[in-house]
C-alpha positions as CSV (number, residue, x, y, z in Angstrom):
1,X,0.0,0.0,0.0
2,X,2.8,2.7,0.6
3,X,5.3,1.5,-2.5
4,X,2.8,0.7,-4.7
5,X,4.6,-2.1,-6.2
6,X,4.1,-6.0,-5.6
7,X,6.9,-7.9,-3.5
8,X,7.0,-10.5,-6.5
9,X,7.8,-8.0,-9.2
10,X,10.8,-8.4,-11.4
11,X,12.1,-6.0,-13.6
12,X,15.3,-7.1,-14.3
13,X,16.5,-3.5,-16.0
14,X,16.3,-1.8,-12.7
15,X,18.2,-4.7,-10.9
16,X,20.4,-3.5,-8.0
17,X,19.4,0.1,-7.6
18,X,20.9,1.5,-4.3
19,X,18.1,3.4,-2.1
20,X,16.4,6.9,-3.3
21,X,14.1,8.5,-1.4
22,X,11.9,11.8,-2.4
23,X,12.7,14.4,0.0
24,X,16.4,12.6,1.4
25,X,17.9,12.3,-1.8
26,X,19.3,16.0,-1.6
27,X,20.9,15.3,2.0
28,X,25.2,14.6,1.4
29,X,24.8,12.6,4.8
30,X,22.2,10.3,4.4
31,X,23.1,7.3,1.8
32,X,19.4,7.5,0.3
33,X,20.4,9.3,-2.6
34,X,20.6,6.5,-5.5
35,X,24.5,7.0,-5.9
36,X,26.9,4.3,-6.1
37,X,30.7,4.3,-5.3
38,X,32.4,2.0,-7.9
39,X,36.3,0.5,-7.4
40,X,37.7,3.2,-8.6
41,X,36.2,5.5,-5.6
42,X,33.7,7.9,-8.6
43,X,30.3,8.6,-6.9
44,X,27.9,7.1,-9.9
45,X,24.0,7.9,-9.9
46,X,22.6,4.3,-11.1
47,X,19.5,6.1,-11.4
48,X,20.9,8.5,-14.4
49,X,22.6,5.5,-15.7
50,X,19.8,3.5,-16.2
51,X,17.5,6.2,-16.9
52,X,14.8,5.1,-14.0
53,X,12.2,7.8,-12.7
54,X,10.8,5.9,-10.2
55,X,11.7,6.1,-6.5
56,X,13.4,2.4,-4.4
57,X,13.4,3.8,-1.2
58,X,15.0,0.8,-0.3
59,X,16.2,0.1,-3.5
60,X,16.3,-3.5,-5.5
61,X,17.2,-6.8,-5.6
62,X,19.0,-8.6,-8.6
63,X,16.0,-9.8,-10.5
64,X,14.7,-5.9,-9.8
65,X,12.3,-6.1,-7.5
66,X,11.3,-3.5,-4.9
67,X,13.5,-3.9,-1.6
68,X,11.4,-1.9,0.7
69,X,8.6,-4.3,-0.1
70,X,9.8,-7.0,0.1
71,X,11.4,-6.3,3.7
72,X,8.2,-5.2,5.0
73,X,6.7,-8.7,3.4
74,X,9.2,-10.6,5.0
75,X,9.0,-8.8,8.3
76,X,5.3,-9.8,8.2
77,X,6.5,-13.1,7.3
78,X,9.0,-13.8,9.9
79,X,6.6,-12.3,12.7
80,X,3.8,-14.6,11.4
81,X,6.2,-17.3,11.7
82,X,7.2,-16.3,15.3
83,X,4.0,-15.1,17.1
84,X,2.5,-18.5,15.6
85,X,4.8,-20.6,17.4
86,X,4.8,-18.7,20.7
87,X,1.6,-19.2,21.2
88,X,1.8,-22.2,20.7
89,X,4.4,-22.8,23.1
90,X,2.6,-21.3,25.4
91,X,-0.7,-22.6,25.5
92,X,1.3,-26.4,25.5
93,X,4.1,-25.0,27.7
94,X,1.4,-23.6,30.6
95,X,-0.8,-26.2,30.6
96,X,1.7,-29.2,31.0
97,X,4.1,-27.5,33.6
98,X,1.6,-26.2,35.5
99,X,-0.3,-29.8,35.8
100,X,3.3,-31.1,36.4
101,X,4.0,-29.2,38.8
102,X,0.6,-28.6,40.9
103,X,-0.3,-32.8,41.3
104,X,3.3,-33.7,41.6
105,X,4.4,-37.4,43.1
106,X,4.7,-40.0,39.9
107,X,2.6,-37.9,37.2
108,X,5.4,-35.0,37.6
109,X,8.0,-37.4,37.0
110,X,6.7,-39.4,34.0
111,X,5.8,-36.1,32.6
112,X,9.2,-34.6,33.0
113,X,11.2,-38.2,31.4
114,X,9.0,-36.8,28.6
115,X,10.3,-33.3,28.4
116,X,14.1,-34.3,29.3
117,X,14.0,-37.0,25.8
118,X,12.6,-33.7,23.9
119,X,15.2,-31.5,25.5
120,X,17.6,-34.3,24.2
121,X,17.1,-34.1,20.3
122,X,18.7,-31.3,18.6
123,X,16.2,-28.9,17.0
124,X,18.2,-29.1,14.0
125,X,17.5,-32.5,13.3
126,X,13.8,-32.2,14.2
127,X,13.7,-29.5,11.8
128,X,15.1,-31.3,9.0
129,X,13.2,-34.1,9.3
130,X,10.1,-31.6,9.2
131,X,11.1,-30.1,5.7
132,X,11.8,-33.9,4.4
133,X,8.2,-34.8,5.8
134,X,6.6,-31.4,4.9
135,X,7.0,-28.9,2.3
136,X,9.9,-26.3,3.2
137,X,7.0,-23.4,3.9
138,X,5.7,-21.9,6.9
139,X,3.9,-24.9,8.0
140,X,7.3,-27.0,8.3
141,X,9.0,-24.1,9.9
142,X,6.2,-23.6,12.2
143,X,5.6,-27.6,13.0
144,X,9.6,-27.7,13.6
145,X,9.7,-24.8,16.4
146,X,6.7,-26.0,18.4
147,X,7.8,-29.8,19.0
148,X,10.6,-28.5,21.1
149,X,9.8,-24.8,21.9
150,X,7.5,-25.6,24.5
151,X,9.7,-27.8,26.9
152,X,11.3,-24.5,28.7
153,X,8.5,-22.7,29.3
154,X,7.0,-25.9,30.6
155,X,9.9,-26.0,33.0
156,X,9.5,-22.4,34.2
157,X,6.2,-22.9,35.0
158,X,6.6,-25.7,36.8
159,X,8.9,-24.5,39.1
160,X,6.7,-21.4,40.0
161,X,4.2,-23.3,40.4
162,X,5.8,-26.3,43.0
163,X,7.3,-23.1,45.0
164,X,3.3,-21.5,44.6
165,X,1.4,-24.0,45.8
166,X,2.3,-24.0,48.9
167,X,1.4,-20.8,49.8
168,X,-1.3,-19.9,52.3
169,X,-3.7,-18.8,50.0
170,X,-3.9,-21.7,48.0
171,X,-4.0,-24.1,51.2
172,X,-7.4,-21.8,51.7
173,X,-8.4,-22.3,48.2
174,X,-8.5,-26.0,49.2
175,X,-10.2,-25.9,52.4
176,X,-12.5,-24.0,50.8
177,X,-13.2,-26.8,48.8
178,X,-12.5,-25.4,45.3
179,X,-11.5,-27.8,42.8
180,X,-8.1,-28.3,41.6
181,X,-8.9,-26.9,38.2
182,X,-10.3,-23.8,40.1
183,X,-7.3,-23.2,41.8
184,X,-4.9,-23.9,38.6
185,X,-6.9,-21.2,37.2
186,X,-8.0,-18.5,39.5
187,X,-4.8,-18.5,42.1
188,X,-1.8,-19.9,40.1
189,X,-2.0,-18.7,36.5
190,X,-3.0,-15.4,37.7
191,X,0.6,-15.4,39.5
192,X,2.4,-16.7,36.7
193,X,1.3,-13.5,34.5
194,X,4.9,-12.1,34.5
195,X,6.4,-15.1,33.5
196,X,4.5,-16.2,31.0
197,X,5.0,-13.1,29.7
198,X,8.3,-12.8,29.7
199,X,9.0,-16.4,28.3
200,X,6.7,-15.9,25.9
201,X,8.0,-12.2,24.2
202,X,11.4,-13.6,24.7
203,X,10.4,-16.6,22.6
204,X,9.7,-14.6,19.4
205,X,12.9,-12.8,19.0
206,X,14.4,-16.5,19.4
207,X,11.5,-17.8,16.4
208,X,12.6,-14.7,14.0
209,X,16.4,-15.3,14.6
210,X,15.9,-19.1,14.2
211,X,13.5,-18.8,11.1
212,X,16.0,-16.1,9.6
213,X,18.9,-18.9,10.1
214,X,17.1,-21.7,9.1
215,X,16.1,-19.4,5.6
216,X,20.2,-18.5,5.5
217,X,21.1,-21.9,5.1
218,X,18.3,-22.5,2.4
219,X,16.5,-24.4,5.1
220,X,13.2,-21.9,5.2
221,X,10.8,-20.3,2.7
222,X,11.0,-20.6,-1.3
223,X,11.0,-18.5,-4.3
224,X,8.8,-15.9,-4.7
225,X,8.1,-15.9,-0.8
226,X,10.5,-14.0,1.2
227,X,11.7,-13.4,5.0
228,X,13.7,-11.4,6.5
229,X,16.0,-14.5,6.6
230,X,16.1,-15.5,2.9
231,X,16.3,-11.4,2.6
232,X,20.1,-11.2,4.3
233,X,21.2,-15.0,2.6
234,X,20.2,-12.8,-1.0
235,X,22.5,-10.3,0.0
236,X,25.0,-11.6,1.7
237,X,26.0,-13.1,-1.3
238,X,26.5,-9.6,-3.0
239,X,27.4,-7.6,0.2
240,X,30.5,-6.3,-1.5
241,X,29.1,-4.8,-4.5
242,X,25.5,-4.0,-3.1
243,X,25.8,-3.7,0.8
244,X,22.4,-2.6,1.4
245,X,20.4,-5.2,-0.1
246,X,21.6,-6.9,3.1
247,X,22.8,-4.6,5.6
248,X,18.8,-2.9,5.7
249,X,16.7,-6.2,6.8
250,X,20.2,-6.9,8.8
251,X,18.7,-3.7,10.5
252,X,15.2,-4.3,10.9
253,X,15.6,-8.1,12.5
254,X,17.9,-6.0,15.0
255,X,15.2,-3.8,15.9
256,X,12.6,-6.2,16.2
257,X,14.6,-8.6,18.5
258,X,15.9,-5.9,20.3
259,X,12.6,-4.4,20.5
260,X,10.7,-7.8,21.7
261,X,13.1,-8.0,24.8
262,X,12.3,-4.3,26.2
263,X,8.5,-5.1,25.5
264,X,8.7,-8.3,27.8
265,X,10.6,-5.9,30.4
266,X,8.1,-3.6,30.2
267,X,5.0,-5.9,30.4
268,X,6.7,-7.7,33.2
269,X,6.7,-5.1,35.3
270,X,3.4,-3.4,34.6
271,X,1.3,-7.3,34.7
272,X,3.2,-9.3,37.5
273,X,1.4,-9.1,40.9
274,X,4.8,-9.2,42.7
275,X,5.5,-5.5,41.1
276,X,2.7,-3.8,42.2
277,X,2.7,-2.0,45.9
């Protein structure tokens, strides 16, 4: 909607075009200005040279398509990818640690054998037997991220809640005669707010880096789809002669991760009981 121009798009005469943007380009400082610097150190306008009258904020790929699209498609994407999974991970991970850890004695130790053989298979391996089963697509990334993901917030929430429920207010709870599924509910999740929280915002960063490696190694999405991952392996492979194709979603994965992990802070403090006065 703000380009204009479909993330697909090839135009293969306006391949490689540095960044140009209305209103920057007139700005010596700022490198949005469509010039080049070739080997020999001479500032070139690519935009002259190729005689293009349209604007690449972020400029293009090789095959010519718009960069600025296509970042903001695989940012989409990549956060798809990674809210997806966390959720997932955290409806599983909740729910099994915190039955774990409220009825204890032989069901908590059956149920942890369980999440100590998961902790023992390298994601990796899980992954590619994922893409060999499944398509490589978002399902297969997705699928691959979950069987696993879930295991440590499990443990997290276990542990709160061995340490919880044996507080005095829960031991009321129970004379009170409220079920255990009450109590799970109404006293202990309620305390596990901040963190479940901050497992869970700390777990997308770790989906969007893991997706983007996963894409780097030609493990993640295909042609025409693009994520921020597949973005930086396309230009890594030209970061000498066209740094920004990779250095600008290098950028914008920095920001989200970054970005996730102050959020989680943030909520932390402003949701977990034990914060307020």
């Amino acid at each position: 909607m703000i380009s204009g121009k479909e993330f697909d798009k090839q135009y293969v005469p306006h391949n490689n075009l540095p960044p140009k943007i209305q209103g920057l380009e007139h700005i010596s400082w700022l490198p949005f200005d469509g010039i080049k610097v070739n080997k020999a150190g001479k500032e070139i306008d690519m935009y002259e040279v190729k005689k293009v009258d349209e604007y690449y904020w972020f400029g293009t790929d090789a095959l010519g398509r718009d960069l600025f699209t296509r970042v903001w498609k695989g940012t989409q994407i990549s956060l798809y990818i990674a809210l997806l999974a966390a959720v997932i991970d955290m409806i599983i991970g909740v729910a099994y640690g915190a039955i774990s850890g409220y009825f204890g004695g032989r069901l908590d130790n059956v149920m942890q054998r369980i999440t100590e053989i998961l902790v023992g298979i390298p994601t990796m391996i899980v992954v590619i037997l994922m893409i060999l089963v499944l398509d490589p697509g978002i399902i297969s990334i997705t699928v691959a991220l979950t069987i696993t993901g879930w295991v440590g917030m499990a443990r997290v929430v276990r542990a709160q809640t061995l340490k919880l429920k044996e507080q005095e207010f829960v031991l009321a709870s129970k004379t009170l005669g409220n079920s255990d599924g009450k109590i799970i509910s109404k006293h202990l999740l309620p305390n596990l707010a901040g963190v479940i929280i901050i497992n869970t915002m700390f777990t997308i960063p770790n989906a969007v880096f893991f997706e983007a490696f996963l894409s780097f190694i030609g493990l993640g999405l295909q042609e025409p789809y693009a994520s921020l991952g597949t973005l930086i392996d396309e230009g890594f492979k030209v970061l000498r002669l066209h740094p920004h194709e990779m250095i600008i979603p290098a950028v914008v994965i920095s920001v989200i991760m970054i970005t996730f992990n102050m959020l989680a802070d943030g909520l932390r403090d402003a949701l977990d009981p034990k914060m307020r006065d």
